[in-house]
C-alpha positions as CSV (number, residue, x, y, z in Angstrom):
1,X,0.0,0.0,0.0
2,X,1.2,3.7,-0.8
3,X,2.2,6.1,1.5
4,X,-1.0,8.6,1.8
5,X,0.7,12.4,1.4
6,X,-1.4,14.8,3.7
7,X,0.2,18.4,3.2
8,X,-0.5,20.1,6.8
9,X,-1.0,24.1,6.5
10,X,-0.2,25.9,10.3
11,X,1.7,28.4,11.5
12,X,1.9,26.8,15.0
13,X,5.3,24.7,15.0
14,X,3.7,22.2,18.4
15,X,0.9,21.2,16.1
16,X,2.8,20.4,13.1
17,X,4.8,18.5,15.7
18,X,2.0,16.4,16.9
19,X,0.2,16.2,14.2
20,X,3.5,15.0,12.4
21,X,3.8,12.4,15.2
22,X,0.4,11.2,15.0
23,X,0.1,10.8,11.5
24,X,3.7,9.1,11.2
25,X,2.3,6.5,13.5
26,X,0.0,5.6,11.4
27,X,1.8,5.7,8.5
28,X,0.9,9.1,6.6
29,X,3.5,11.1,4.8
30,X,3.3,14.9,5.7
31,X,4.6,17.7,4.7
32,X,3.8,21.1,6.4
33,X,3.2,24.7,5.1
34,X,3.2,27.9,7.4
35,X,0.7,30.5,5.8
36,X,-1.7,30.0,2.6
37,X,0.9,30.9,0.2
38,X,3.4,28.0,1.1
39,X,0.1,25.8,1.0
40,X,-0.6,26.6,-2.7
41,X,3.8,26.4,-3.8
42,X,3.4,23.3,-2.4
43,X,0.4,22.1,-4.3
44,X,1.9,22.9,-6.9
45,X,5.1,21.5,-6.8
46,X,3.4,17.6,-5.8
47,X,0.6,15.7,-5.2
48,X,-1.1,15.0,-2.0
49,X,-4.4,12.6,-0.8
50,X,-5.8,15.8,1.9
51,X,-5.0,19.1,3.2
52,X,-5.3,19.8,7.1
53,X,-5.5,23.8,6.8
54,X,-5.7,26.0,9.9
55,X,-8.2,28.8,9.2
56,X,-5.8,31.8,11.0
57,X,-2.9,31.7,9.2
58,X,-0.1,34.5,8.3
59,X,0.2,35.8,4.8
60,X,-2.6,33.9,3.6
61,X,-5.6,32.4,5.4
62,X,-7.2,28.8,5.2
63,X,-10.6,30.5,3.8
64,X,-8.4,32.4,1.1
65,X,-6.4,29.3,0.2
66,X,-9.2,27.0,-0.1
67,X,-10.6,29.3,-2.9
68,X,-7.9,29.1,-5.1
69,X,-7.3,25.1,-4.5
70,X,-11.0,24.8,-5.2
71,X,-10.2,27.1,-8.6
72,X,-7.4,25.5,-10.0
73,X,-7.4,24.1,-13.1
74,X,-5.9,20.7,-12.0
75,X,-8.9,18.5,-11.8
76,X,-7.6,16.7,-9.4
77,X,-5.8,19.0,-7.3
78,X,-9.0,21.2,-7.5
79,X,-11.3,18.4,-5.8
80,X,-8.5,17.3,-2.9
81,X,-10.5,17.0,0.5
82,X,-9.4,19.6,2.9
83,X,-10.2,19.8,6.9
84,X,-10.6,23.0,8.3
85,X,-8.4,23.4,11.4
86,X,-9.8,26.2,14.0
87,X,-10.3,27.8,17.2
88,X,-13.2,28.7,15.6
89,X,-13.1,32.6,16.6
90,X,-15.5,33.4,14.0
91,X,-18.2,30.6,15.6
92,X,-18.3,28.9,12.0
93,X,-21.0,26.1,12.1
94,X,-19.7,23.0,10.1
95,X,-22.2,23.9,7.5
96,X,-20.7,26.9,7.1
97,X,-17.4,25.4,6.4
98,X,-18.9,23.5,3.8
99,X,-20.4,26.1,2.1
100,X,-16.9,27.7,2.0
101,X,-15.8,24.5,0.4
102,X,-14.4,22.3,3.2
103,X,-14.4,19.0,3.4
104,X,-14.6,18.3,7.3
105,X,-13.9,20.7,10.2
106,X,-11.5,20.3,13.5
107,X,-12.3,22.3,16.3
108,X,-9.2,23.5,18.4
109,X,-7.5,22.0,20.6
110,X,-7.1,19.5,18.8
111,X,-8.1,15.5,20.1
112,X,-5.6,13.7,18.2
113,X,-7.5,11.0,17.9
114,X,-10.5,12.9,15.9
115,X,-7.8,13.8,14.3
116,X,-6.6,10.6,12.8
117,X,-10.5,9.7,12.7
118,X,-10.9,12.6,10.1
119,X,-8.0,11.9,8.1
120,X,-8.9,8.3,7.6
121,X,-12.4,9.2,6.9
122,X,-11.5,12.0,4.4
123,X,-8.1,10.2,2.4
């Protein structure tokens, strides 16, 4: 079975940590991104099964970045499932993340286990 690639965009070092950790343990490649911009160079650059994208994020924010994924011109790329990651300042329900084009929504802090729950669910 092949590696699944999860690209990982936050600007918070401890949670690319963990979530490196946790996913490593369960056999998911990762690469992480710190702001929006990153997210997108990286796209572009490779392929990856799912994005974990922090909403609040330098640069360019998770909400921003999802609109150009969802309007690239890769059919594939433009379709990838991404999880919205967030302390959820702005109260989003998960339908709202939806309608913004997510696929799945992780409230902050993050329970690593709903974490790897999502993942699997989502890749």
């Amino acid at each position: 079975m092949t590696q699944k690639k999860i690209l990982v965009g936050e600007d918070s070092s401890i949670i690319i940590n963990l979530t490196k950790n946790v996913l490593a343990f369960e056999n998911y490649q990762m690469k992480a991104a710190r702001n929006g911009k990153q997210v997108l160079e990286l796209l572009e650059k490779e392929d990856f099964d799912l994005i974990l994208m922090d909403i609040s994020m330098p640069v360019m924010d998770g909400v921003e970045c999802l609109q150009h994924i969802r309007n690239l011109p890769d059919p594939v790329k433009s379709k990838l499932p991404v999880i919205a990651i967030s302390g959820n300042i702005r109260n989003y329900t998960p339908e709202e993340f939806r309608k913004l084009g997510f696929n799945d929504f992780i409230q902050k802090p993050l329970d690593y286990d709903k974490v790897l729950a999502t993942v699997k669910k989502n890749s």
